[in-house]
C-alpha positions as CSV (number, residue, x, y, z in Angstrom):
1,X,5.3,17.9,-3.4
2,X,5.6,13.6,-3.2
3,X,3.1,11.9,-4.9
4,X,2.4,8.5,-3.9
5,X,3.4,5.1,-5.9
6,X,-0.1,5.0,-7.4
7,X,-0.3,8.2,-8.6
8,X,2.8,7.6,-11.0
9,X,1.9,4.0,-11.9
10,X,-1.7,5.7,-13.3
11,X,0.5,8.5,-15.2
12,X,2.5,5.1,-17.0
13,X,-0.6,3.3,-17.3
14,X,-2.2,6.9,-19.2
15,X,0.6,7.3,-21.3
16,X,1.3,3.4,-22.7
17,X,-2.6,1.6,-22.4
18,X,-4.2,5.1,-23.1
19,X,-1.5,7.0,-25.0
20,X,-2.5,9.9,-23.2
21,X,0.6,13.1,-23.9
22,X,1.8,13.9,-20.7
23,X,0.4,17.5,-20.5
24,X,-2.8,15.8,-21.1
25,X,-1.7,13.0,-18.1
26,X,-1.0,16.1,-16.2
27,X,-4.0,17.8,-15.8
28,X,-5.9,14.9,-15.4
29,X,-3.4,13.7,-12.3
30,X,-3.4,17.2,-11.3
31,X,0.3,17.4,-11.8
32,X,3.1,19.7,-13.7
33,X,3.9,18.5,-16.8
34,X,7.7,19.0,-16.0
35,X,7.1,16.4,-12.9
36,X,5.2,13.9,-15.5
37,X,7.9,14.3,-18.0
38,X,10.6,13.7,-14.7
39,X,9.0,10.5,-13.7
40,X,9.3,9.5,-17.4
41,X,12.6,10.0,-17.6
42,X,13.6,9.0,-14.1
43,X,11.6,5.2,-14.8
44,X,13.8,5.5,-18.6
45,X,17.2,5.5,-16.5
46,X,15.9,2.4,-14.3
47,X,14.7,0.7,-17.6
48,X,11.2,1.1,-17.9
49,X,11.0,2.7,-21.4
50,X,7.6,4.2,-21.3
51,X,8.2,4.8,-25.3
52,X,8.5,1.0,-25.5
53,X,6.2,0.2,-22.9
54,X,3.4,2.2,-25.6
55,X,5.0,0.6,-29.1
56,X,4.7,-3.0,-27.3
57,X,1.4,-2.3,-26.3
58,X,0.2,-1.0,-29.5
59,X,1.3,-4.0,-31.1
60,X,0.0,-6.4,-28.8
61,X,-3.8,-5.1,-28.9
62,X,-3.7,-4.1,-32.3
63,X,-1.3,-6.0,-34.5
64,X,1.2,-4.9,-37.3
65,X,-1.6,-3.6,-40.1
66,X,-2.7,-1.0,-37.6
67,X,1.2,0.5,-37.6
C-alpha cells in the first residue's frame, strides 16, 4: 500500500518533536511498524537522520541540563 507524503512527514514529526517509538507512531498512523521503521531508514540513506533530527530537537527546546 502507498501512503502519501504527509502521512510520512507526520510519522518524522511523531518520532523527533514528540519522540513517539515507531510501533507507537504505527498504530497511531495506522501503519506496520516494519513500513515505519522502512521510511526511517530509507530518509537515513538520503540524509535525514531521524536519530539526529530527535537529539537536535531535544536540545534546542530543552537545553543541555535536561540530557
Amino acid at each position: 500500500m502507498a501512503y502519501s507524503k504527509e502521512t510520512r512527514t507526520k510519522a518524522r514529526s511523531l518520532y523527533v518533536h514528540s519522540r513517539y517509538s515507531l510501533p507507537t507512531i504505527a498504530v497511531s498512523l495506522d501503519v506496520g511498524s516494519g513500513t515505519v521503521s522502512r521510511w526511517k531508514a530509507d530518509a537515513r540513506k538520503r540524509g535525514d537522520d531521524w536519530d539526529i533530527a530527535r537529539s537536535a530537537d531535544m536540545m534546542q527546546g530543552e537545553g543541555f541540563d535536561k540530557l
